[in-house]
gemmi code that builds the backbone of each chain (N, CA, C; Angstrom):
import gemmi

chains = {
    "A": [
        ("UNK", (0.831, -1.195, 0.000), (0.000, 0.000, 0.000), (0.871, 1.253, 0.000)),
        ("UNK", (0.745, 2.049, -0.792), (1.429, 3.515, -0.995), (0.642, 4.325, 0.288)),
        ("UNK", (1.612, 4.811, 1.110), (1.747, 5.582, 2.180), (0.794, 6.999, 1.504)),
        ("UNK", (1.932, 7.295, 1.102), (1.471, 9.298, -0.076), (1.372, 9.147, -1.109)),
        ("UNK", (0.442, 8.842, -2.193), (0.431, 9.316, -3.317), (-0.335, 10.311, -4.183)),
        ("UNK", (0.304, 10.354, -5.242), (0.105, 11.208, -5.653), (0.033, 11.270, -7.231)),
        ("UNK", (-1.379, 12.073, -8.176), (-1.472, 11.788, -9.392), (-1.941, 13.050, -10.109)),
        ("UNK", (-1.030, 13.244, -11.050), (-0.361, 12.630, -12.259), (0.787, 12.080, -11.552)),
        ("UNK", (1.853, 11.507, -12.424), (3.343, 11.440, -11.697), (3.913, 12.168, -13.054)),
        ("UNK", (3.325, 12.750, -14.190), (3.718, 13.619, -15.160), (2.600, 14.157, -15.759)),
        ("UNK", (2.586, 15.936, -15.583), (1.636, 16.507, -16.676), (2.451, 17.397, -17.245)),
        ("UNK", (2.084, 17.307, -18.420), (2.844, 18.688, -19.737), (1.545, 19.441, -19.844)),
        ("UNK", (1.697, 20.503, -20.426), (0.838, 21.477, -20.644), (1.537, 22.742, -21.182)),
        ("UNK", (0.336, 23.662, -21.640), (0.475, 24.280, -22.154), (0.254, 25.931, -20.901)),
        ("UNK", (1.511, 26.818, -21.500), (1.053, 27.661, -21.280), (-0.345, 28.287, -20.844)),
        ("UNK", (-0.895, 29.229, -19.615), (-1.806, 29.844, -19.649), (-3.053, 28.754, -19.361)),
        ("UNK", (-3.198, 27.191, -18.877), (-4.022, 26.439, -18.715), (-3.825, 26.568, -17.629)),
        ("UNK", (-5.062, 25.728, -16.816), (-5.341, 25.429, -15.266), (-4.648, 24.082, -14.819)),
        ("UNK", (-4.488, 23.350, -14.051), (-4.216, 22.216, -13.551), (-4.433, 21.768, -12.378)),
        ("UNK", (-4.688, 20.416, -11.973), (-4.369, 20.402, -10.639), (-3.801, 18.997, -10.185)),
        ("UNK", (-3.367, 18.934, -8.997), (-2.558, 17.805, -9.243), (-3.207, 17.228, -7.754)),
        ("UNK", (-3.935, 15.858, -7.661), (-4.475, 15.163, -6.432), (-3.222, 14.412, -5.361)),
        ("UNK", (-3.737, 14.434, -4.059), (-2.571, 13.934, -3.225), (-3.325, 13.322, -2.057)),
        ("UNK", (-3.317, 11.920, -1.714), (-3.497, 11.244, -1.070), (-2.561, 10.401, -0.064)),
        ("UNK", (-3.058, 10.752, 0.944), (-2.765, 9.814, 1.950), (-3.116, 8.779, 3.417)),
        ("UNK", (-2.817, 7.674, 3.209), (-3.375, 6.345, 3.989), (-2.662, 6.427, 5.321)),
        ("UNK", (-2.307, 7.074, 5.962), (-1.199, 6.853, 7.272), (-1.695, 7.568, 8.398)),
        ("UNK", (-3.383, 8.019, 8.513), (-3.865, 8.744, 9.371), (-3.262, 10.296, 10.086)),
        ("UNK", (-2.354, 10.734, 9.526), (-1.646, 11.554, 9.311), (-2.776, 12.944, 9.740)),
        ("UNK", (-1.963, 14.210, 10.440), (-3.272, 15.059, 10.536), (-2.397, 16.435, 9.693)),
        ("UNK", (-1.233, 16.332, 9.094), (-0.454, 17.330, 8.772), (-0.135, 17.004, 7.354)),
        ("UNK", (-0.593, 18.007, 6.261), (0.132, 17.682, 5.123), (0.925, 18.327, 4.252)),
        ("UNK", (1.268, 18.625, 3.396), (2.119, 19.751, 2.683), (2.176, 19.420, 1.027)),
        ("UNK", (2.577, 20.722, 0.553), (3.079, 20.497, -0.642), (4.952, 21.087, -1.052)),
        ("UNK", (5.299, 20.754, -1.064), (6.848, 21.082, -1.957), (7.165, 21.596, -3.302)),
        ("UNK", (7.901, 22.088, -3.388), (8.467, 22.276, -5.014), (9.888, 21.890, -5.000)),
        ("UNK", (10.166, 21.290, -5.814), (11.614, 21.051, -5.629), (11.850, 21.326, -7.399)),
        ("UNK", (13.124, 22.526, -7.403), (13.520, 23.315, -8.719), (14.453, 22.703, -9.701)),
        ("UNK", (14.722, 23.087, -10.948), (15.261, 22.409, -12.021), (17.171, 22.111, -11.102)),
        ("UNK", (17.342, 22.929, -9.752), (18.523, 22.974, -9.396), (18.338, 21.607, -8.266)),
        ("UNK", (17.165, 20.990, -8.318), (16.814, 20.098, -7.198), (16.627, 20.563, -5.846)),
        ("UNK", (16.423, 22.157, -5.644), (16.490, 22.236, -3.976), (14.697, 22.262, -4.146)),
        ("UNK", (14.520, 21.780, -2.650), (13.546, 21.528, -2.189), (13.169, 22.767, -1.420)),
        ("UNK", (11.946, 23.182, -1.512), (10.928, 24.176, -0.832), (9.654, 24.139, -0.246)),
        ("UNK", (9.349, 24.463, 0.960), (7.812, 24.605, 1.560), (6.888, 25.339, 0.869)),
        ("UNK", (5.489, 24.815, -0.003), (4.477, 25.897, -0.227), (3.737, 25.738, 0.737)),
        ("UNK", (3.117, 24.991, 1.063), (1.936, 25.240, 1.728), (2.171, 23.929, 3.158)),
        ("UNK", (1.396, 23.797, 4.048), (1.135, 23.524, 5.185), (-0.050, 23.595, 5.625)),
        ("UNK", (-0.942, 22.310, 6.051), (-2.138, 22.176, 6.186), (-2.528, 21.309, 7.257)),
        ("UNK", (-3.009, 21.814, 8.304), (-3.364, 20.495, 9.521), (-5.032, 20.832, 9.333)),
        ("UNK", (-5.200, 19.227, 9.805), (-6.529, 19.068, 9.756), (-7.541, 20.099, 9.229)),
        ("UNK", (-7.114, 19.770, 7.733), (-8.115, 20.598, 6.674), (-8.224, 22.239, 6.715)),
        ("UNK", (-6.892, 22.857, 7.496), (-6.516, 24.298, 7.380), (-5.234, 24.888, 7.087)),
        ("UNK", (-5.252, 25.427, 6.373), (-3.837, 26.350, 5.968), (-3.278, 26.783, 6.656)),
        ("UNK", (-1.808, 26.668, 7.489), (-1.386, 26.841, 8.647), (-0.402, 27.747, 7.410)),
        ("UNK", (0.808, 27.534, 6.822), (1.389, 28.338, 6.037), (1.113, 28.629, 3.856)),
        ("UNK", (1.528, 29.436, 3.922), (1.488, 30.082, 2.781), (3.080, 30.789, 2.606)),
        ("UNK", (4.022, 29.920, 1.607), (5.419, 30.248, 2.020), (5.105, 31.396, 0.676)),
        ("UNK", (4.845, 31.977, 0.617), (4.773, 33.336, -0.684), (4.617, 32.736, -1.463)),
        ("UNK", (3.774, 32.259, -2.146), (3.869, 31.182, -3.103), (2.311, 32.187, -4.141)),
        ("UNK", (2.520, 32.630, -5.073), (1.608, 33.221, -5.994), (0.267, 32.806, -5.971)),
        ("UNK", (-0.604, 33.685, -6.221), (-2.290, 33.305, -5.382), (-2.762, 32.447, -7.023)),
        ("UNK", (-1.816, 32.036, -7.683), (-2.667, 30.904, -8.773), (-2.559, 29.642, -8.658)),
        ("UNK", (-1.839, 29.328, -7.112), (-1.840, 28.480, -6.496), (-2.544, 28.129, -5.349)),
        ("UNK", (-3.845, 27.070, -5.813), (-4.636, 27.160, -4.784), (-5.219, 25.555, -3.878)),
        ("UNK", (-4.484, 25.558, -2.962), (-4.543, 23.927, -2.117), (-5.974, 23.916, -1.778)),
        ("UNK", (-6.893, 22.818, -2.055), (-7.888, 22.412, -1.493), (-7.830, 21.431, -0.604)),
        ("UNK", (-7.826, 21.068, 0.896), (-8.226, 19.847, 1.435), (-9.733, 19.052, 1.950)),
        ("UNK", (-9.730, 18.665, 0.863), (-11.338, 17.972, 1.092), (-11.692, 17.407, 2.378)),
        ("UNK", (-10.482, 16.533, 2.840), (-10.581, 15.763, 4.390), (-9.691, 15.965, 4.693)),
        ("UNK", (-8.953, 15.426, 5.863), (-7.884, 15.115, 6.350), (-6.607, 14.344, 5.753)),
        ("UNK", (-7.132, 13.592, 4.561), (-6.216, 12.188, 4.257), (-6.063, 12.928, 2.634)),
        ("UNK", (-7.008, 14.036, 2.141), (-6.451, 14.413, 0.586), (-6.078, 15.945, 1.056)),
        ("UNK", (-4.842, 16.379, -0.061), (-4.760, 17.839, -0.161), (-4.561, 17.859, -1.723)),
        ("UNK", (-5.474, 18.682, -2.482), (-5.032, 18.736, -3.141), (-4.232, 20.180, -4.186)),
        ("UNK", (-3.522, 19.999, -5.000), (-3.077, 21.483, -5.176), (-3.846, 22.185, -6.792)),
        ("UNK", (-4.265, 22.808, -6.776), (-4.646, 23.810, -8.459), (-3.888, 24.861, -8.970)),
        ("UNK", (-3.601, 24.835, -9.967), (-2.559, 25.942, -10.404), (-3.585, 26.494, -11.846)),
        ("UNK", (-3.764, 27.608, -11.231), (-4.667, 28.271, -12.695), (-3.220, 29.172, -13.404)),
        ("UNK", (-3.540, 29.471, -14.814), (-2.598, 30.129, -15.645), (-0.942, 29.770, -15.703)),
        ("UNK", (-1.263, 28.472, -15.809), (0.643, 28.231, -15.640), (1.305, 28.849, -16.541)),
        ("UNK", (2.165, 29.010, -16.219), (3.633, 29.781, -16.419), (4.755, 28.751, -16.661)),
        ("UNK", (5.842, 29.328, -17.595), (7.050, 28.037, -18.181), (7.436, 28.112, -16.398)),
        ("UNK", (8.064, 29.151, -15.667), (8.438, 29.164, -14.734), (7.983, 28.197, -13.269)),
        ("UNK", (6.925, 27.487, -13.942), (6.171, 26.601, -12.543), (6.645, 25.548, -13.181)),
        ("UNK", (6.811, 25.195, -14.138), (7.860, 23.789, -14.170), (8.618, 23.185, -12.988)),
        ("UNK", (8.444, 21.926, -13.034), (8.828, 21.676, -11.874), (8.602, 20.446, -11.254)),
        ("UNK", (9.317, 19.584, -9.983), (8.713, 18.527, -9.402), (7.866, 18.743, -8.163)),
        ("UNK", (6.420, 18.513, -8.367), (5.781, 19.386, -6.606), (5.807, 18.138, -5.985)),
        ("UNK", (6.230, 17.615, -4.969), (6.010, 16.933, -3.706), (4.529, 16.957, -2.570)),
        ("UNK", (3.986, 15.971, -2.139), (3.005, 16.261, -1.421), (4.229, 15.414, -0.621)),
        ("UNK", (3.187, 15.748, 1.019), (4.162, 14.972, 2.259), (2.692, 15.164, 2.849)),
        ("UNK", (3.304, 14.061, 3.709), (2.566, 14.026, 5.118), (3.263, 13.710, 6.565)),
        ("UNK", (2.663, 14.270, 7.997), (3.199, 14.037, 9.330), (2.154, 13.696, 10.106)),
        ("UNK", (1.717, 13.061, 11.020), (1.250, 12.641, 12.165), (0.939, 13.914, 13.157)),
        ("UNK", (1.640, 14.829, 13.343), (1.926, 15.724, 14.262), (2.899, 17.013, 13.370)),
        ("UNK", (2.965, 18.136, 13.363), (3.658, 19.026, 12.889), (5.390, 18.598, 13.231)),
        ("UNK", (6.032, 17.753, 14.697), (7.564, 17.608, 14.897), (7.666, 16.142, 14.584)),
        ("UNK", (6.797, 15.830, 14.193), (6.759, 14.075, 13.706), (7.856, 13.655, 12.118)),
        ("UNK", (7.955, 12.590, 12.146), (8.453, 12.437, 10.764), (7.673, 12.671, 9.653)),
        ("UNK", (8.181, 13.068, 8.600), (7.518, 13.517, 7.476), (7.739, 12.170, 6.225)),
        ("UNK", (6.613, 12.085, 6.052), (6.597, 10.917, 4.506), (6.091, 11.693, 3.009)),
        ("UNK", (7.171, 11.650, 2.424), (6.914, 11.920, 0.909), (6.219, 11.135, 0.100)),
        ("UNK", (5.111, 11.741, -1.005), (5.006, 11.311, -2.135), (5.785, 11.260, -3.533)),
        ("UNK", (5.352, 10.498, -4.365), (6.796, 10.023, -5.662), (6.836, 11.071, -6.513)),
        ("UNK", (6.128, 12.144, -6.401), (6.396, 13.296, -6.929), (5.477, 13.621, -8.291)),
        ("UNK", (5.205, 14.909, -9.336), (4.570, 15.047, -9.660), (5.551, 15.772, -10.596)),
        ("UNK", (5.995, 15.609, -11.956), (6.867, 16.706, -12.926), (5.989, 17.258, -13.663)),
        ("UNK", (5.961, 18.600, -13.325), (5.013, 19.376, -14.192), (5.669, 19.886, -15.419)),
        ("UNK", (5.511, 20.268, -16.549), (6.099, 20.613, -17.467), (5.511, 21.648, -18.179)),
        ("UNK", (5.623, 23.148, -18.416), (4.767, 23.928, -18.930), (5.244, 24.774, -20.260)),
        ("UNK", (4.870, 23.885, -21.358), (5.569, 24.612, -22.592), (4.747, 25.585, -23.225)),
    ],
    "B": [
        ("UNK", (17.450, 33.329, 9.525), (16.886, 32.489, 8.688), (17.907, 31.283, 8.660)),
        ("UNK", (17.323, 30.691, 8.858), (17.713, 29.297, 8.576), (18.210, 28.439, 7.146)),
        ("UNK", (19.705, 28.456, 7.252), (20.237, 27.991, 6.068), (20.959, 26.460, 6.274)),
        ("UNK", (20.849, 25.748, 5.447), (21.054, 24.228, 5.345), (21.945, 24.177, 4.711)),
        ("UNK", (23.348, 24.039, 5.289), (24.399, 23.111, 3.569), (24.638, 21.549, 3.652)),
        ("UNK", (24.928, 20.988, 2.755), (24.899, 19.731, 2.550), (26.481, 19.822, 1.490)),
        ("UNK", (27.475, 18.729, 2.394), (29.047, 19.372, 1.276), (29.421, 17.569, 1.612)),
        ("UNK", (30.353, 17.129, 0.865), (30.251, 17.345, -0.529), (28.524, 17.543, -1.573)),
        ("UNK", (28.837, 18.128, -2.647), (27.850, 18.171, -3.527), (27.977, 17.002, -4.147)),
        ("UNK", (28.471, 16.120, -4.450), (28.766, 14.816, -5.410), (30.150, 14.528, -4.666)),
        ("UNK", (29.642, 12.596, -4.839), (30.645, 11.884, -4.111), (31.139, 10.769, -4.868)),
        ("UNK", (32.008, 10.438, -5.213), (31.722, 8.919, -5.967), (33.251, 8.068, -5.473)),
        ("UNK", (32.636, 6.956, -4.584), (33.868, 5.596, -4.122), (33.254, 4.150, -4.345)),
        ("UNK", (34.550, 3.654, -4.485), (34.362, 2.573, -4.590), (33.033, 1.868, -3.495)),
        ("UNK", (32.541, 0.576, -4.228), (32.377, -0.264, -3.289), (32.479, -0.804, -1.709)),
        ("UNK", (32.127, -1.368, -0.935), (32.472, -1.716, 0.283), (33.406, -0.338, 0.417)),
        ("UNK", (33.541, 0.740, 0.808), (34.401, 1.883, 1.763), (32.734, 2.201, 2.686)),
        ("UNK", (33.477, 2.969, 3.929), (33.138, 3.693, 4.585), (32.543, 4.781, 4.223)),
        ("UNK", (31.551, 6.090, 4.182), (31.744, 7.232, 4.041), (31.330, 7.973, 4.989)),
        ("UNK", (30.844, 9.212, 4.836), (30.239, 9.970, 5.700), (29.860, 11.287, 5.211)),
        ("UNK", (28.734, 11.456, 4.841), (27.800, 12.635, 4.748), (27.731, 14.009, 5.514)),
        ("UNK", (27.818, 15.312, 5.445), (27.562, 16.141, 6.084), (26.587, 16.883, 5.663)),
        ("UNK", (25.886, 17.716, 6.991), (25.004, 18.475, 6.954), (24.766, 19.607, 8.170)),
        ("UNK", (25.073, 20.824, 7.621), (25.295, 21.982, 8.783), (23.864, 22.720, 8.884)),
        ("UNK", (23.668, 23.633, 9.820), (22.664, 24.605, 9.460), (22.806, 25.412, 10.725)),
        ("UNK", (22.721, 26.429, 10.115), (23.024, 27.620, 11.016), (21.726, 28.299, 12.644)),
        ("UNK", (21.060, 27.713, 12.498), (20.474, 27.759, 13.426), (19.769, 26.739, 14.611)),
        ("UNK", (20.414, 26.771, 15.797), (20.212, 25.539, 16.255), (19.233, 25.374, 17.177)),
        ("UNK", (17.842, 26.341, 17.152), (16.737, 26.007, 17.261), (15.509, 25.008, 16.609)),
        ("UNK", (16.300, 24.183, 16.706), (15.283, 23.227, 16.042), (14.714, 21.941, 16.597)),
        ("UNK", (13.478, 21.366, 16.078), (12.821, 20.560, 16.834), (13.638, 18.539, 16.870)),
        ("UNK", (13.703, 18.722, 14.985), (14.872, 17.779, 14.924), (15.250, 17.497, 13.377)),
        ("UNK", (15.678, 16.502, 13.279), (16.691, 16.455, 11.568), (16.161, 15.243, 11.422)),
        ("UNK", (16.120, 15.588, 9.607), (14.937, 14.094, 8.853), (16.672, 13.926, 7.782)),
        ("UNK", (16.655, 12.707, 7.300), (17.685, 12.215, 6.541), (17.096, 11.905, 5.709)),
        ("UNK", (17.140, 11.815, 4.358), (16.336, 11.274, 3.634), (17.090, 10.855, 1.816)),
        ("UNK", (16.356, 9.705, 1.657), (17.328, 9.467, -0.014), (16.004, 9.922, -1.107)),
        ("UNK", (16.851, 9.945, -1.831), (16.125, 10.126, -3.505), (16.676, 10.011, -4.526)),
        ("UNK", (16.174, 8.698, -4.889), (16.445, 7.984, -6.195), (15.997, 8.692, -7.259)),
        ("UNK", (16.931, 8.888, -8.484), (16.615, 9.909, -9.729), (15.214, 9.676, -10.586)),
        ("UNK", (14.459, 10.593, -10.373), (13.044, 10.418, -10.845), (12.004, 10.262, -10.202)),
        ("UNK", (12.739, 10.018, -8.539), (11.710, 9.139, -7.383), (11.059, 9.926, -6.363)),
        ("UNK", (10.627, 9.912, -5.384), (10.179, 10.726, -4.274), (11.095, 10.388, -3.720)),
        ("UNK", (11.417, 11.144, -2.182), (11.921, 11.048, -1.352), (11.489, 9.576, -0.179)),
        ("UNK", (12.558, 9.341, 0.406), (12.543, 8.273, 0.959), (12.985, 8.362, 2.690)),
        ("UNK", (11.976, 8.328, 3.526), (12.417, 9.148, 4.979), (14.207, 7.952, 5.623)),
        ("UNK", (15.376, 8.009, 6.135), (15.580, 7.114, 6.470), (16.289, 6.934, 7.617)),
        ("UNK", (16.236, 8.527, 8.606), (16.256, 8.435, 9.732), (15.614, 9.897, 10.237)),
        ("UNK", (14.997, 10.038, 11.503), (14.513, 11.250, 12.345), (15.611, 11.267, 13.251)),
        ("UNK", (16.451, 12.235, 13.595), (16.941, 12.440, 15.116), (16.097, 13.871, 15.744)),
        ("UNK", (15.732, 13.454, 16.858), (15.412, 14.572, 17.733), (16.258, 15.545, 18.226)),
        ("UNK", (15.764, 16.585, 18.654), (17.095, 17.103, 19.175), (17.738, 17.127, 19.767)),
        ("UNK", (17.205, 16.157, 21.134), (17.311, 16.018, 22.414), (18.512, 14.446, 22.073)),
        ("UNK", (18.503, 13.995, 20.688), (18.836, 12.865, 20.771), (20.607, 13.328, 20.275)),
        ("UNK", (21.612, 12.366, 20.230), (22.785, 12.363, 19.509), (23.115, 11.548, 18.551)),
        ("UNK", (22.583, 10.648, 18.196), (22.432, 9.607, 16.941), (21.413, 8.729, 16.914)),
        ("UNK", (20.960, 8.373, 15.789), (20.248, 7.246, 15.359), (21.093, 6.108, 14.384)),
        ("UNK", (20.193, 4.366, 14.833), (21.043, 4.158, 13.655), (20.059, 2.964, 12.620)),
        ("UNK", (19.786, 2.921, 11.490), (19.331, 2.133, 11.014), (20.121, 1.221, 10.338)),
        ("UNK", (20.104, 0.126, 10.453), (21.039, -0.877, 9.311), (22.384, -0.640, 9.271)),
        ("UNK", (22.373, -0.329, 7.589), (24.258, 0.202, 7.882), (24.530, 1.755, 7.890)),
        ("UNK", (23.181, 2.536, 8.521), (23.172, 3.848, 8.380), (23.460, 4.540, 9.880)),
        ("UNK", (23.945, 5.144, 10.158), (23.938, 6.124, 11.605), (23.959, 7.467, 11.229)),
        ("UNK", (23.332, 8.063, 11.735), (23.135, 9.335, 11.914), (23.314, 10.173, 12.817)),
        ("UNK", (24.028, 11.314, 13.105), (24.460, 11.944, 14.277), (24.463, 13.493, 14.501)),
        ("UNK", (23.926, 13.747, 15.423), (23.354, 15.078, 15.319), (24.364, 16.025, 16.690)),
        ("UNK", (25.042, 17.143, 16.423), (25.279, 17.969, 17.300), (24.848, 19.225, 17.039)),
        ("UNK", (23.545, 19.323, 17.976), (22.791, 20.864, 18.028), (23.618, 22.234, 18.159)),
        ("UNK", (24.128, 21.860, 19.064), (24.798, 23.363, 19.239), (25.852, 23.935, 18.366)),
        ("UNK", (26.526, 23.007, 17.172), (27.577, 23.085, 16.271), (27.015, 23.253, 15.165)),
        ("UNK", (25.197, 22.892, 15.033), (24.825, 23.151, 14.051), (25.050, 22.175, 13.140)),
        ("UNK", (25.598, 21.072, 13.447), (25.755, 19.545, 12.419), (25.435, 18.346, 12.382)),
        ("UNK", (24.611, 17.720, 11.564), (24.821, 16.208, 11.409), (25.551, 15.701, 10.474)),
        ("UNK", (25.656, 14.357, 11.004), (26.529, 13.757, 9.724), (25.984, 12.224, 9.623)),
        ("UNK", (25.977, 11.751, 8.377), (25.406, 10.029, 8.055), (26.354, 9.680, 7.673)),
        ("UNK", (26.024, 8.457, 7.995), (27.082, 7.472, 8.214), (27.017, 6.352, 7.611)),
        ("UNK", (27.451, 6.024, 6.396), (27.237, 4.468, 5.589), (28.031, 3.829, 5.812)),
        ("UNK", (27.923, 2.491, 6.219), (28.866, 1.641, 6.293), (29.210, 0.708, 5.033)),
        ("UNK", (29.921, 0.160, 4.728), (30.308, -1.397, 3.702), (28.956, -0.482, 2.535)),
        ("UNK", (29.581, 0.407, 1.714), (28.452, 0.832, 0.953), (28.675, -0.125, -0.400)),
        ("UNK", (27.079, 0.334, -0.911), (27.347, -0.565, -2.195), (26.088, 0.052, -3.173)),
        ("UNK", (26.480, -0.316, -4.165), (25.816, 0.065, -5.363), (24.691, 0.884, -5.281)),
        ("UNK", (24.036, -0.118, -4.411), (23.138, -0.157, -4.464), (22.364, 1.529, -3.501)),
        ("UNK", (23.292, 2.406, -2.748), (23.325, 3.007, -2.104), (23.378, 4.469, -3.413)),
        ("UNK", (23.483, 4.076, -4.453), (23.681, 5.147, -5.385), (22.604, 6.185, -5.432)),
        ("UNK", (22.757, 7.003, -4.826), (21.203, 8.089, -4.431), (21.850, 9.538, -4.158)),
        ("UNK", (20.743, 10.758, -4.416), (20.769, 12.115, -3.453), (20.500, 11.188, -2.471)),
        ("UNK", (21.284, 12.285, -1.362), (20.913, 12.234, 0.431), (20.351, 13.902, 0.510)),
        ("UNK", (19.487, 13.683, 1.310), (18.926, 14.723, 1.521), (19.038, 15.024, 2.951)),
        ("UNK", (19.003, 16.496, 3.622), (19.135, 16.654, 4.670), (18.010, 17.776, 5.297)),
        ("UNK", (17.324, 17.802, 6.366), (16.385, 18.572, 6.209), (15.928, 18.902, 7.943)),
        ("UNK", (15.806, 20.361, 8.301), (15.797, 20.490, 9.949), (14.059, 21.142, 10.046)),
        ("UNK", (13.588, 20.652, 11.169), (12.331, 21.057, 10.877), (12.854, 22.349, 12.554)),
        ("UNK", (12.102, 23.594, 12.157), (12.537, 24.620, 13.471), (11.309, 24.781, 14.683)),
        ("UNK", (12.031, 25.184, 15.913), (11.105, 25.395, 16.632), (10.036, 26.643, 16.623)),
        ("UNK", (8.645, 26.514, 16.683), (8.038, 27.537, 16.602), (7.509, 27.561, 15.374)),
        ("UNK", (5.939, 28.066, 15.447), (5.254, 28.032, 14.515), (4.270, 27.458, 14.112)),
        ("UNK", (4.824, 25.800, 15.248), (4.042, 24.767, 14.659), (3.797, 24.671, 13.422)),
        ("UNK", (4.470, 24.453, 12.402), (4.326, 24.023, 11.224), (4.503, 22.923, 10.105)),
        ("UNK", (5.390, 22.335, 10.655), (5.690, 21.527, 10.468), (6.998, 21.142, 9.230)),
        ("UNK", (6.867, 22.501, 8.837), (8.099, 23.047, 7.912), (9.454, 22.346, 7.899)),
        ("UNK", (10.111, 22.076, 6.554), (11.069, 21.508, 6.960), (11.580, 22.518, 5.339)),
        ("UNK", (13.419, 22.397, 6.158), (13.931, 23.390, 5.382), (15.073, 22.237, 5.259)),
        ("UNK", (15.732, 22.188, 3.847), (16.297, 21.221, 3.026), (17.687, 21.504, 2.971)),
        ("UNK", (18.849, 21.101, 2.506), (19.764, 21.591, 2.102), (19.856, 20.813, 0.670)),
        ("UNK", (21.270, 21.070, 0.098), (20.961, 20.784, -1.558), (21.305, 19.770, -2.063)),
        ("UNK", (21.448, 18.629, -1.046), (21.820, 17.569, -1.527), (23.436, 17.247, -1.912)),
        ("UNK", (23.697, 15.760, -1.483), (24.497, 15.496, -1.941), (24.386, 13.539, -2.642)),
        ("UNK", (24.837, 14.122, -3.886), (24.428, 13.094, -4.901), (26.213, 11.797, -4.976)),
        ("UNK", (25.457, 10.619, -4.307), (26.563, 9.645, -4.380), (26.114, 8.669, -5.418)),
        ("UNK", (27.499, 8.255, -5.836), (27.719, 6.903, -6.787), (28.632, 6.262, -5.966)),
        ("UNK", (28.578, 5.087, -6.268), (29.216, 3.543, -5.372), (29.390, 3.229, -6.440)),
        ("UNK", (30.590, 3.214, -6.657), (31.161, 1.923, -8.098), (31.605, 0.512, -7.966)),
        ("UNK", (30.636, -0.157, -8.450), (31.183, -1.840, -8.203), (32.783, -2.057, -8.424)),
    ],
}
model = gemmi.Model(1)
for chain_id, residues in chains.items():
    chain = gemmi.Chain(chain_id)
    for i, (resn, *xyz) in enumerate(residues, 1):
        res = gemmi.Residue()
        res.name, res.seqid = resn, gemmi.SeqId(i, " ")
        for name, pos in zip(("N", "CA", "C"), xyz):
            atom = gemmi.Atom()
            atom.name, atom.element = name, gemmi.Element(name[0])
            atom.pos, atom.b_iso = gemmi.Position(*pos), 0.0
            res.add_atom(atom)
        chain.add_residue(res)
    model.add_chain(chain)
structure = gemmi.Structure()
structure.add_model(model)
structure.setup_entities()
């Protein structure tokens, strides 16, 4: 059983379209997140979500918009992509905000 | 602000050696340090937590060792092998905020040559 996943595990697209990318997780988990990790591979915090609320917003552009339906999905929408959102987004999940964190297999967005 | 380095950037030894990983970060308010691999193309892979309160962990042929106040950990592979060919990732989650935030450094990418 996959802990975090997460689907697409690849979308291309076009300029100026919407997207969104679903993220699930089975591990009763009450903390979830999303990542970006850049064409240089460093990894970054967007968002932060306990039990179905937005705890952070790391500056991350308002065409990025996390929905969490329950506790166990977050998911992320990106209206008007940009070449510049290219990228691998990460969902995670924690038990507790100082708990260990479990990654999903990632998501390569591609925006030509 | 809290900055993460991870040195070497790329490593590459033989087979069966020893190595050892570093990972600094300049602020030593933190709750604790996640270790983590990633295979090219893959998600991340958790493969040790130290607390802060703790001074090492060890899984398998991995140890991990944390000194808070110096601002460093370091991993620890033993008898490595091939199969160990991965980014290591290093990552401190801080106190305050409750967030659960974790701030990364940039990796360091090993090869194990048979």
């Amino acid at each position: 059983d996959t802990a975090v996943s997460q689907t697409p595990k690849y979308l291309v697209t076009q300029m100026g379209n919407d997207k969104s990318i679903k993220c699930e997780q089975n591990l009763g988990h009450d903390t979830m997140y999303w990542y970006k990790q850049d064409s240089k591979k460093f990894l970054k915090i967007m968002f932060s979500y306990n039990n179905k609320e937005l705890i952070i917003n790391e500056t991350v552009p308002n065409r990025f918009s996390p929905k969490s339906p329950d506790k166990a999905h977050l998911n992320l929408h990106i209206n008007s992509l940009e070449l510049g959102d290219s990228a691998v987004y990460f969902c995670a999940s924690s038990r507790l905000f100082s708990t260990e964190a479990f990654f999903g297999q990632g998501t390569r967005l591609t925006v030509v | 602000k809290q900055e993460v380095t991870q040195i070497p950037a790329a490593l590459s030894v033989p087979e069966g050696e020893n190595l050892v990983l570093n990972c600094s970060f300049t602020d030593s308010a933190i709750y604790n340090l996640q270790w983590f691999r990633q295979d090219p193309g893959k998600g991340l892979t958790s493969l040790l937590l130290i607390q802060s309160s703790q001074r090492e962990q060890t899984s398998g042929r991995l140890n991990a060792s944390l000194d808070k106040s110096s601002g460093r950990s370091t991993l620890y592979i033993a008898a490595s092998q091939p199969g160990d060919s991965a980014t290591y990732l290093c990552a401190v989650r801080q106190v305050g905020g409750n967030t659960g935030k974790l701030i990364f450094g940039q990796g360091t990418t090993l090869q194990v040559k048979p």
